[in-house]
Structures are given as structure tokens and as C-alpha cells.
C-alpha positions in Angstrom: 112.6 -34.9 15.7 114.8 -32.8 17.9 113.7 -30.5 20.6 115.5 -27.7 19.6 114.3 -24.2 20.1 112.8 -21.9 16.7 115.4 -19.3 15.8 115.0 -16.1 17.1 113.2 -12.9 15.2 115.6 -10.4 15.3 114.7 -6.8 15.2 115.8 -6.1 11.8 113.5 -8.7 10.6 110.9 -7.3 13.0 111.4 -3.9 11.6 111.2 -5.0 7.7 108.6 -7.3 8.3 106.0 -5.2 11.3 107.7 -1.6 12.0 109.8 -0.5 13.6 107.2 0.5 16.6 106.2 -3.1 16.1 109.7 -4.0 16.9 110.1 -1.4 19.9 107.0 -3.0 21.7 107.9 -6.7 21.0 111.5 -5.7 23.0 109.7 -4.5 25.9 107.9 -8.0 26.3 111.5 -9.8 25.8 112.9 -7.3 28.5 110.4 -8.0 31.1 110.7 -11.9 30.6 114.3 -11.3 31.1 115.3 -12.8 27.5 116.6 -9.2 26.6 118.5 -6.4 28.8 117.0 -3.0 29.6 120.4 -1.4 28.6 120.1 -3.0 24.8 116.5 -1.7 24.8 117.7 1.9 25.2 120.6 1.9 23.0 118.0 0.6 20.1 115.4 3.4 21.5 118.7 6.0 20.7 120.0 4.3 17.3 116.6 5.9 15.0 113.6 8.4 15.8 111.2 6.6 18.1 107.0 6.9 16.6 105.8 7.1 20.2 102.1 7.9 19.1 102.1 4.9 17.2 104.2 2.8 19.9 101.5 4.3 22.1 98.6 2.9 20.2 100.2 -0.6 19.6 100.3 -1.2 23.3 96.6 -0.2 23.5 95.8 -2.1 20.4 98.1 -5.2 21.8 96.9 -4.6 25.6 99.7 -5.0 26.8 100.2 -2.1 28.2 101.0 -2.5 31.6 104.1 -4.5 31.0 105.3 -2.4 27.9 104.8 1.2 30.1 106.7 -0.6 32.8 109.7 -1.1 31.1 108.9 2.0 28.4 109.3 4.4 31.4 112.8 3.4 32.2 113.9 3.9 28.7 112.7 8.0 29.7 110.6 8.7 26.8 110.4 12.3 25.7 107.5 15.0 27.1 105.1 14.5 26.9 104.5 10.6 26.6 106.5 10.1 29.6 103.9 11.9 32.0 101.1 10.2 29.1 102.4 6.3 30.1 103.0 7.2 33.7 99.7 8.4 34.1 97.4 5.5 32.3 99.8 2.9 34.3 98.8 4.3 37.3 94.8 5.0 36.4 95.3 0.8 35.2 96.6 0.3 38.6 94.0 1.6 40.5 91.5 -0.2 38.1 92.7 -3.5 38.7 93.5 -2.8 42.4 89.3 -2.4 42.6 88.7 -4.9 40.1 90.5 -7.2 42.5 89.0 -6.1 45.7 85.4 -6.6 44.1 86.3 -10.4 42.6 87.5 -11.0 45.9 83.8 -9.9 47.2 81.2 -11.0 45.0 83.4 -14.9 45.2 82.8 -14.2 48.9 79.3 -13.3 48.7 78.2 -16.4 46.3 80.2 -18.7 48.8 78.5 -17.6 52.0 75.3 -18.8 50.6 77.2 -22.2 49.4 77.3 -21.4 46.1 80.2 -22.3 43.7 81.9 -19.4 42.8 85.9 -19.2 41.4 87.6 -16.6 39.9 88.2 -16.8 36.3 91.1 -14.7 34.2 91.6 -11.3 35.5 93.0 -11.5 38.8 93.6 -15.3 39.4 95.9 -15.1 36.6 97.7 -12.2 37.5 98.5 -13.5 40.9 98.9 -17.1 39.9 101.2 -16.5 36.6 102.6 -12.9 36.9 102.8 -12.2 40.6 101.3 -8.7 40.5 97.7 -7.9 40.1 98.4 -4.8 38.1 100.3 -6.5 35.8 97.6 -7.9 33.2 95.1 -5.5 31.1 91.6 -6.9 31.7 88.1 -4.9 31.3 85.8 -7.3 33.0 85.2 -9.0 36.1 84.9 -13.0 35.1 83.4 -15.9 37.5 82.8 -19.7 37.0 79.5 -20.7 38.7 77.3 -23.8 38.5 74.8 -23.3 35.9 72.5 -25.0 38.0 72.9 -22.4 40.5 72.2 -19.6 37.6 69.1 -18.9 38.9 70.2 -18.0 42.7 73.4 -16.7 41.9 71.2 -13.9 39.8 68.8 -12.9 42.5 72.0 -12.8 45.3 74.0 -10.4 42.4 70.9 -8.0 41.8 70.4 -7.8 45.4 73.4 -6.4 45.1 72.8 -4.0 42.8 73.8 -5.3 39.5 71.6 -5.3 36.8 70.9 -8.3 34.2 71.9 -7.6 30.8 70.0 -10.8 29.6 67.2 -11.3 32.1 64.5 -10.4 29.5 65.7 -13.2 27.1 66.3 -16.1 29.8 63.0 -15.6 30.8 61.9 -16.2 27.7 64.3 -18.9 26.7 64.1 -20.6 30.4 66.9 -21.0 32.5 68.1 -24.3 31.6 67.3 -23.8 28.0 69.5 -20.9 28.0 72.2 -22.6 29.8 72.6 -25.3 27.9 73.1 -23.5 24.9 75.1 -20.5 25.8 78.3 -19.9 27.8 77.9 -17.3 29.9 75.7 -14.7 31.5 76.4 -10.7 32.0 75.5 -8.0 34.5 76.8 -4.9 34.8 76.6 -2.0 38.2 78.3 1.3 38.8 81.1 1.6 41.3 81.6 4.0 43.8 83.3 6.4 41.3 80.3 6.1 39.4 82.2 4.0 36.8 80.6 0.5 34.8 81.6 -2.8 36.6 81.3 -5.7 34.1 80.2 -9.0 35.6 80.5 -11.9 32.9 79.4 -15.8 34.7 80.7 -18.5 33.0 80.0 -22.4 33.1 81.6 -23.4 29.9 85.3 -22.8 28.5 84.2 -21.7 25.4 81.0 -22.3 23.1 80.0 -26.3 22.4 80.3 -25.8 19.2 84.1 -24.3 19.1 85.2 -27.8 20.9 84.6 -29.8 17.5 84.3 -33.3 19.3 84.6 -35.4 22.4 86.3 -32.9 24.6 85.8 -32.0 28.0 84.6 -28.4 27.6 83.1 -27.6 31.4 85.3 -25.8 34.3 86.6 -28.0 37.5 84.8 -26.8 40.4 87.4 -28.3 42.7 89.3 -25.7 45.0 92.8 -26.8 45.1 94.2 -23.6 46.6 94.1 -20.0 47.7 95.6 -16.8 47.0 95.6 -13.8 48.9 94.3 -10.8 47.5 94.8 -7.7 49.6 93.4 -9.5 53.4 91.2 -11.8 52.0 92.0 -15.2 50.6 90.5 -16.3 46.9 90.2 -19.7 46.6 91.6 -20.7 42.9 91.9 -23.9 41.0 95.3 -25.8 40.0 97.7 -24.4 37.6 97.2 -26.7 34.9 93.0 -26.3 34.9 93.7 -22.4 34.7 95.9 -22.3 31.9 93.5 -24.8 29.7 91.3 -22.5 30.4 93.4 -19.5 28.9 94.4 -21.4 26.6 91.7 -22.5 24.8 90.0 -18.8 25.3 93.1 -17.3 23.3 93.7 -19.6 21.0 90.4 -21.5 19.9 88.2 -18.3 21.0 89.9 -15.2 20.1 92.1 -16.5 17.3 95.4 -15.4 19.2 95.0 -12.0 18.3 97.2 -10.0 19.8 100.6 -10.0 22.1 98.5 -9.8 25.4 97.3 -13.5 23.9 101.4 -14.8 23.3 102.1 -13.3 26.5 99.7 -15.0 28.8 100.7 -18.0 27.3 104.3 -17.4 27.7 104.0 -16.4 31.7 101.6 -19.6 31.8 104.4 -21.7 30.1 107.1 -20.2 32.6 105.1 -21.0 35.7 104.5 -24.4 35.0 107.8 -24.7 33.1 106.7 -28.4 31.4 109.4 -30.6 30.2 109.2 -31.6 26.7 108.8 -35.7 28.3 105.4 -33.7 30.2 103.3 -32.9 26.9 102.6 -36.5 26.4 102.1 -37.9 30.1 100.5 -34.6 32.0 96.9 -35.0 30.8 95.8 -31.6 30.0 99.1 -30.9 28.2 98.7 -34.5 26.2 94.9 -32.3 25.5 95.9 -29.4 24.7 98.6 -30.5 22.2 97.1 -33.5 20.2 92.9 -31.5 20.2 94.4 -27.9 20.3 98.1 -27.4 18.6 99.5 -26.0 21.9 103.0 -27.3 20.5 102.4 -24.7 17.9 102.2 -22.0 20.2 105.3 -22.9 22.7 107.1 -22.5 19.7 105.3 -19.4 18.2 106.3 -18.1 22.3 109.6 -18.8 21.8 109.6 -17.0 18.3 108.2 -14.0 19.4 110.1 -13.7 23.1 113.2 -15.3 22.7 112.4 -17.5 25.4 113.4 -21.1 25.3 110.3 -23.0 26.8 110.3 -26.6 26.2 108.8 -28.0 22.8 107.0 -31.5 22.6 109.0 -33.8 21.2 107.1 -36.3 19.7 105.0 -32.9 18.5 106.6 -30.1 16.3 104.1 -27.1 13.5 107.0 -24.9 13.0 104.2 -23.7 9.9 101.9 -22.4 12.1 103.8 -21.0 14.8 105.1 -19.0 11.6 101.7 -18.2 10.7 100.7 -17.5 14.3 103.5 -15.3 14.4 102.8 -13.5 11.4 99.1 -13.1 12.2 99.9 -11.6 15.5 102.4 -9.0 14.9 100.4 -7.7 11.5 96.9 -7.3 12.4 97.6 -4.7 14.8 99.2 -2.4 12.5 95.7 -1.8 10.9 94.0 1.4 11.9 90.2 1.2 11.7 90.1 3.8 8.6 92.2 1.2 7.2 90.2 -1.6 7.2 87.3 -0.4 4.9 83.6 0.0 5.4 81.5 -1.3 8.0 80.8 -3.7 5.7 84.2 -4.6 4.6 85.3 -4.2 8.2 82.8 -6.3 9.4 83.4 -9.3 7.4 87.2 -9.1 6.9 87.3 -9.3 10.4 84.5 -11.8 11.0 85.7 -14.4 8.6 89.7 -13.6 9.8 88.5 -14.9 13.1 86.7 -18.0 11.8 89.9 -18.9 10.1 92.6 -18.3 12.7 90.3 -20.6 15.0 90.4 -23.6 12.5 94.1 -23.3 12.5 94.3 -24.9 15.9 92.5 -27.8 14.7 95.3 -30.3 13.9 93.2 -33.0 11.8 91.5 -31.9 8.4 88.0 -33.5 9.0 88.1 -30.8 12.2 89.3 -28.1 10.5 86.4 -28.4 8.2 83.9 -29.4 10.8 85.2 -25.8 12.6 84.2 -23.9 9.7 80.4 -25.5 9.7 79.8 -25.1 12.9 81.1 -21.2 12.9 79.0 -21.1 9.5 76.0 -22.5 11.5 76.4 -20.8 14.7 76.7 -17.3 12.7 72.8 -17.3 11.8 71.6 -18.4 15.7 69.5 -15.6 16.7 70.8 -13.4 19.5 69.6 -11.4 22.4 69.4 -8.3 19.9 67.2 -10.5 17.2 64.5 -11.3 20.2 64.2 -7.5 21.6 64.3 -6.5 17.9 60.8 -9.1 16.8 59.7 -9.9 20.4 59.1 -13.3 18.7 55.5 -14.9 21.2 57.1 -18.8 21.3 60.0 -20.3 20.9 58.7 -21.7 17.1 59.0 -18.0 16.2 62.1 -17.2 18.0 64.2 -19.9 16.0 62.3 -18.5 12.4 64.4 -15.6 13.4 67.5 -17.4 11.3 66.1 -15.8 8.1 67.0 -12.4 9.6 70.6 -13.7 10.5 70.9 -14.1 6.8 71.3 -10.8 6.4 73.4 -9.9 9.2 76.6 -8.7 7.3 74.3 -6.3 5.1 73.2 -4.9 8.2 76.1 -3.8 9.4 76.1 -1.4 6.8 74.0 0.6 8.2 74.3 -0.9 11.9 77.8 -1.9 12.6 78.0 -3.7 15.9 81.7 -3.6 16.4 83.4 -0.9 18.9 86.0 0.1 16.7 83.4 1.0 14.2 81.3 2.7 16.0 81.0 6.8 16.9 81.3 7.2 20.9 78.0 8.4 22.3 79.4 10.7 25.1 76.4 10.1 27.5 77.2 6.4 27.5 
């Protein structure tokens, strides 16, 4: 089949199809990838009324607001979201400029006691496949560490004043009991503002059970370069192990969600800048496209950003970059009073993300094998079943499936989800 790139979505279809704030957004991305000019953004902003709450609330929604407000602010939006985007892009700034300083610190920290310790997301990608730290929306601070080294790494981290959200359960569980079957570990501190730092330690790319067969599913611990990050240097992996490990979080994961997903993958894309001859000789390209559809996804990047990325040759799902197109640009347009109950909410949105993640399955026998596993994995108790029954053994901890059952009914009562959720200002 030819490589030829998708056809472009143009901004009438964007705007029949998604919105026009939908469409507004989307320009912004194509504008800072430098597939469309600043000057045609602005004469589309002039040629209809411009929603800017809701163009406002589909950056948030998307988090991409970083890159939108960049180029937004340009356009010279009217009072008072001009002064509203100038002044969340600079409170993000100073956010990620601490998020970075404090990555750079606790890698340092774990490393003077010869512990492994990389940086994972956040500010490793930035640097590595945007050049700007300030660049990317990210909440949380994210490590890779040995899991054998769990143990250590926790008493060095609450030494240092951060506080287990878990501790309680590993205990119970044992350390290597826990991590062997989980995928991370959380602590939390304040900062010097007074504000939450979120600590998540990772030794797997994403749960066991998401990989659906022989797949290599653990982080490389080998340090093939560093970055500088303010004046200290960060050591990082290779380009190619960090965006597998994107990848699969955005994709198999997250479901591809939303345009901060599509973009990382598209600034991944144009760093390495594979030729369509590399998908099937570069081994974790070869990976990622036969296990993990990533051939779908260059072409659901070029869709969406008008760029013109490379597709795999011997490889083409022009159906589900549609989908993944589709999926992306509509879900967003929801509003939480839109979605329904808890209840409703809670498994529209639950069983949505069990299904995008099968779509990047390519064979039907894993597609199906996704679904049992999610199905499976969906009544494991959780940290919040054991503090709930305090279960004495580990016999009574795993009885504690036949509460899963009713999880979803729960949730009308109890929904666990943020954007269902009333804000308790004391937390």
C-alpha cells in the first residue's frame, strides 16, 4: 500500500462535526507545530463570534493549555480572558518551574545513596520532546525506581518529609507481594507555598494485565544521557525507551483521551522523525506497531495536526485513526451535568475506557483477552476495600472480590471520580 499521508480535517468539518471552539483549539495545536500560520488563525478568530468560556474549558478539559494560551494570546482575545489566559500560563509556569527543580532533587537524592532513580513524563519529556519545561500540563511528579529498592527508596522519601499514601496496605500485603502485582507507589508532601506535591514511583509501564501477552512491560534502567534542568544535570534514558513509555501510557492506559494524548505523540513523532523503512527494523517501533497499533496513531496525528509524519508502510488502520479521531475531539465536549448520574457517569465512562484500550489491540483473540482481563481486574480489591474491612490475613483480603461486585452500585451513593465529586474547601 502507499505511504501517503490521511487527508486533512478541515475546519468546516471540524466545526460541523466538534464545534466551532472544538475547531478554534485544534488550530492552536496546528499553529504551534508550524503546520498552520498564526495570521490564518486570527482571521478565522475575526470571521464568527468566538465562545471563549467554552474555548477556555476545552483547553482545561484537553490540557493543553499551555500550548493553546501560548498561541491564544497572540490572537489578543477580548477582556477579560486575555488577562484570565495570561495569568494561568504564568501560575503553570511557575508550577512546572518547581515541579522541575524538585524532580531534579529527589533523582538526586535516590542517586546519592546508589539508588536507581530516572525521571519519568513530566519534565524529561518536556525537555527531551518540546524543549521547554513549561510547555506540557502535568500534575504529578513521576519516578522509575527499582522495585527491589521500594523499601529504601520509602524510608530516604519520608525522611524527607513525604508521607506514604499506601504504607498501611504494603505492610499488610508485604513489599514484594505488593510489587509484583501493582505498578506504582504514591506519596504526597507540602511545598514551601504550602501547596500538595504528588510523588507517584513506578517500576512497570503500565499494569500486567493491560500488556495481553509476551511483552516486555518493565522500564530500562540504563542512563543513556543527561539534560540540564536549571544547574543541575538529570540523567534520562534514550529517545526511543521514553516515547514507548508514553506511548503505551496514552494509548493502552488512558484510552487516548484527549489532545494533550495526540500531542505528545506528535512532538514524540517529530523528534525522532522515523522513516516509514524504520517501523519495521527499529525494534521498539517494529513493537509498538505490530503489539500496539502505533501506525494507527501517526496517522490519527496527521489527521488531527496536519502534519505529515511518516506512516509504516507495510502497516496502514486508516479505521481507527478515524475512530481515534472521533473519540478524541467528542468526549471533551461533554460537561459533567451532561453525562448523567453518578451511576450513569460512572460506568459510561468506566466501560468507554475499557473499550478504547482494546482498540489498540490489533489481533481479535487480544482484543477479547483485553476485555477479560479489565473484567477481572475490575473486582481486585483496592487500598479503599482493605481500610474499609481491615480484612486479619490475606485469605480474607482476597474474599473482598464479593464487595467489588457491587462497586458500580456504590457509586451511587459514593462516586469516586473528581468530576463527580463536590469540592471540600478544607482539602
Amino acid at each position: 500500500m502507499p505511504n501517503t499521508s490521511p487527508p486533512l480535517l478541515d475546519f468546516s468539518q471540524l466545526e460541523a462535526n466538534y464545534g466551532r471552539p472544538t475547531a478554534i483549539i485544534l488550530f492552536a495545536c496546528r499553529v504551534y507545530l508550524g503546520t498552520e500560520r498564526m495570521d490564518s488563525l486570527i482571521s478565522y478568530l475575526h470571521q464568527a463570534p468566538v465562545d471563549w468560556k467554552e474555548v477556555h474549558r476545552l483547553c482545561k478539559a484537553h490540557r493543553i493549555s499551555p500550548v493553546a494560551y501560548r498561541v491564544l494570546l497572540k490572537c489578543e482575545p477580548p477582556s477579560p480572558w486575555a488577562d484570565i489566559l495570561k495569568n494561568e500560563l504564568k501560575r503553570m509556569a511557575i508550577h512546572s518551574m518547581e515541579k522541575a527543580k524538585e524532580t531534579t532533587r529527589l533523582v538526586s537524592l535516590l542517586r546519592s545513596h546508589g539508588l536507581v532513580a530516572f525521571p519519568y513524563k513530566g519534565v524529561a519529556f518536556s525537555l527531551l520532546f518540546y524543549g521547554d519545561i513549561g510547555l506540557r500540563e502535568s500534575g504529578d511528579i513521576d519516578l522509575i525506581v527499582d522495585p527491589t529498592e521500594l523499601p529504601l527508596v520509602n524510608d530516604i522519601l519520608k525522611a524527607d518529609g513525604y508521607l506514604p499514601d499506601e504504607e498501611d496496605f504494603v505492610r499488610f500485603l508485604g513489599w514484594e507481594r505488593f510489587t509484583r502485582t501493582r505498578r506504582g507507589y504514591n506519596l504526597k508532601k507540602l511545598d514551601r507555598r504550602g501547596l500538595p506535591i504528588h510523588l507517584e514511583l513506578h517500576w512497570r509501564i503500565i499494569y500486567d494485565y493491560l500488556a495481553v501477552g509476551n511483552f516486555n512491560n518493565n522500564f530500562s534502567y540504563v542512563n543513556n544521557e543527561n539534560i540540564q534542568v536549571y544547574d543541575q544535570m538529570l540523567p534520562v534514558q534514550d529517545p526511543f525507551e521514553q516515547f514507548k513509555y508514553l506511548y503505551l501510557h496514552h494509548s493502552v492506559h488512558d484510552g487516548y483521551g484527549y489532545l494533550k494524548t495526540a500531542l505528545d505523540i506528535a512532538m514524540g513523532l517529530k523528534k525522532l522523525n522515523p522513516s516509514a523503512e524504520d517501523y519495521p527494523l527499529h525494534p521498539l517501533l517494529r513493537e509498538l506497531t505490530e503489539v500496539f497499533s502505533l501506525a494507527a496513531v501517526v496517522e490519527a496525528s496527521n489527521r488531527l495536526f496536519g502534519t505529515q509524519f511518516a506512516l509504516p508502510a507495510h502497516k496502514r488502520q486508516e479505521k481507527l485513526s478515524l475512530l481515534l479521531v472521533d473519540t478524541t475531539l467528542k468526549e471533551k465536549r461533554l460537561v459533567p451535568k451532561q453525562m448523567g448520574s453518578n451511576f450513569v457517569y460512572y460506568m459510561r465512562y468506566y466501560t468507554g475506557l475499557i473499550r478504547k484500550r482494546a482498540l489498540f489491540y490489533p489481533e481479535p483473540h487480544r482484543k477479547i483477552q483485553s476485555y477479560f482481563h479489565n473484567f477481572i481486574h475490575f473486582f481486585q480489591p483496592t487500598v479503599e476495600d482493605f481500610r474499609l474491612f481491615k480484612p486479619k490475613s490475606l485469605g480474607g483480603y482476597r474474599l473482598l472480590w464479593l464487595f467489588r461486585a457491587i462497586r458500580p452500585f456504590r457509586h451511587l451513593i459514593q462516586p469516586t471520580d473528581p468530576l463527580q465529586q463536590k469540592k471540600d474547601p478544607k482539602k
